[in-house]
C-alpha positions in Angstrom: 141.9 10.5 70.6 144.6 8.1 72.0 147.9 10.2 72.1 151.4 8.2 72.3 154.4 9.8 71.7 158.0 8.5 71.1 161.2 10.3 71.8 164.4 9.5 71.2 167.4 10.1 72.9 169.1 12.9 71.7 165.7 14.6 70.6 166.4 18.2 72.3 170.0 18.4 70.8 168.9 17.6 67.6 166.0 20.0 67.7 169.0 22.5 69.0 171.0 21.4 66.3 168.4 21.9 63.3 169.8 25.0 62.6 173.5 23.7 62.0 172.0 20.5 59.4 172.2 21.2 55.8 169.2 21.2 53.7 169.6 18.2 52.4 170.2 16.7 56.1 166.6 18.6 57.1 164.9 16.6 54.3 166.5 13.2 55.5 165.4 13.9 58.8 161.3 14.9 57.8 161.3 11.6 54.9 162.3 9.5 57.9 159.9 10.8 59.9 157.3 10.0 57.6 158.7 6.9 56.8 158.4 5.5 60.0 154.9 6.7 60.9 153.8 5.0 57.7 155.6 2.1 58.8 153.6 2.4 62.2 150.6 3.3 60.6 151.0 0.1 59.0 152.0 -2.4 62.0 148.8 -0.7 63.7 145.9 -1.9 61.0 147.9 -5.3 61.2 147.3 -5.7 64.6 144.3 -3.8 65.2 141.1 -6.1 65.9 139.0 -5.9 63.1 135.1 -6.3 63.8 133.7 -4.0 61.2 137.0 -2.6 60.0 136.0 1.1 60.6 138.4 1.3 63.5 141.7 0.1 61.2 140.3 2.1 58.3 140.2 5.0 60.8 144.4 5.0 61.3 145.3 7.9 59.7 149.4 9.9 59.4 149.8 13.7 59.6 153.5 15.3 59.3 153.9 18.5 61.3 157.1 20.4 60.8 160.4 18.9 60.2 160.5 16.7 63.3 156.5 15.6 64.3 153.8 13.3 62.9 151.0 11.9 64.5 149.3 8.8 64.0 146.1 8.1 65.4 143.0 6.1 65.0 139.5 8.3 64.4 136.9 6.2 66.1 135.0 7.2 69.3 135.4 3.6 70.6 139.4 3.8 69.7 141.2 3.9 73.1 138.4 1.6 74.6 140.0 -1.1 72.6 143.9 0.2 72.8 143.4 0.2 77.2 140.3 -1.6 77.6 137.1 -0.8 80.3 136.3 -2.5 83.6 134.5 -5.1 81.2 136.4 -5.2 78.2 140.3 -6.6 78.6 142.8 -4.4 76.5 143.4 -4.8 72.2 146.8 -2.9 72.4 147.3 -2.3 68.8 148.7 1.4 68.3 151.3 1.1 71.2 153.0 -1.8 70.8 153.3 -0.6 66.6 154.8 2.5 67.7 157.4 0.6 70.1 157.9 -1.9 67.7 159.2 1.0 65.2 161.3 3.2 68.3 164.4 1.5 68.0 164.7 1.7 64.1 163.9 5.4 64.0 166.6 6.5 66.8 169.3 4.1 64.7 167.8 6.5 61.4 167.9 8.9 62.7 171.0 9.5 64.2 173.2 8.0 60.9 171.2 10.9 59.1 172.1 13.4 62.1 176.0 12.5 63.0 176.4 12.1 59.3 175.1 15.8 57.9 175.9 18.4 60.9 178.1 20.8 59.4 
């Protein structure tokens, strides 16, 4: 499985500061969260080469906890194509998704933060 994770800055205070947010704040935080791994999700099976289509049909989301989801294609062959072999040039398709949406989820993320810490 190809593993690419994204953190913001200001992850480990607002882990810390999870206890201080509000309810309602804790919801914003896991909706945007989900938001934008369906919006990855999504900008990978755009650009993921399509032969068959198993490998973009394979792309799936799971939420963990309040502050985690992981998005990750299900196909053997997956991170031949994302980093390509000694024969076979690279198909990058689930890390330039997942930088494309990095920027939009810190700027989310902290107008939901700064805006609900009691």
């Amino acid at each position: 499985m190809i593993t690419i994770s994204i953190g913001v800055n200001g992850q480990k205070e607002t882990v810390a500061n999870l206890g201080r947010m509000s309810e309602k704040v804790k919801k914003a935080v896991k909706e945007e969260i989900g938001a934008s791994a369906l919006r990855i999700q999504a900008s990978a099976k755009r650009r993921c080469p399509v032969r068959t289509g198993a490998l973009r049909n394979s792309i799936t989301v799971d939420l963990y906890g309040e502050m985690s989801a992981e998005i990750a294609p299900h196909m053997p062959y997956a991170m031949f194509v994302e980093f390509g072999t000694r024969k076979m040039r690279a198909r990058p398709y689930m890390t330039p998704a997942a930088e494309e949406e990095r920027p939009r989820l810190a700027k989310e993320l902290e107008i939901i933060v700064k805006g609900g810490i009691e």
